[in-house]
C-alpha positions, 0 to 999 in steps of 0.5 A, a space after each residue: 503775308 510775309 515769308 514764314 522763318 520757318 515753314 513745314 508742310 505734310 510732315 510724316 515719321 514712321 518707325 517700323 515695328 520689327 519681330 525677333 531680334 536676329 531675323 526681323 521681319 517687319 510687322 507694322 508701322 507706329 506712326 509717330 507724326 503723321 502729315 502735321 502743317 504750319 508755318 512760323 512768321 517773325 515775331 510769332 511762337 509755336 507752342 507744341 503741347 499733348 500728351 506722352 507719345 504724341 509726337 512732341 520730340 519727333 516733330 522737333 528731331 525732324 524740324 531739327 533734321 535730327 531725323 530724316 521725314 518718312 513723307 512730306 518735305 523736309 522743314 523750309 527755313 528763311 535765311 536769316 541774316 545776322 545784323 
């Protein structure tokens, strides 16, 4: 198998859930993705489908390193040389 473009393994993002707006105190955790798997060979395309609040934008900040993984690696990319 070739090397994937693009690999992500156990990818992870909580976002805490915080009470009162001067004293906040954590009182749970939205898990908004949590340990999602794949790998992006050439020539291949990732559909990401689901509902409202799945995860869809998340996973996409974080492959983007627009925000910073709560577990798991962040994304792998193969360098990829202009020609």
């Amino acid at each position: 198998m070739p090397t994937p473009l693009l690999e992500v393994e156990s990818l992870t993002k909580h976002f805490a859930v915080n009470t009162g707006s001067v004293l906040q105190r954590k009182i749970g955790w939205v898990k908004a993705v949590d340990g999602i798997d794949f790998a992006i060979a050439e020539g291949e395309t990732l559909g990401v489908i689901g509902e409202c609040g799945c995860g869809k934008t998340t996973t996409s900040k974080l492959i983007l390193l627009q925000e910073k993984p709560s577990g798991g690696p962040c994304p792998r990319s193969a360098s990829i040389a202009a020609t």
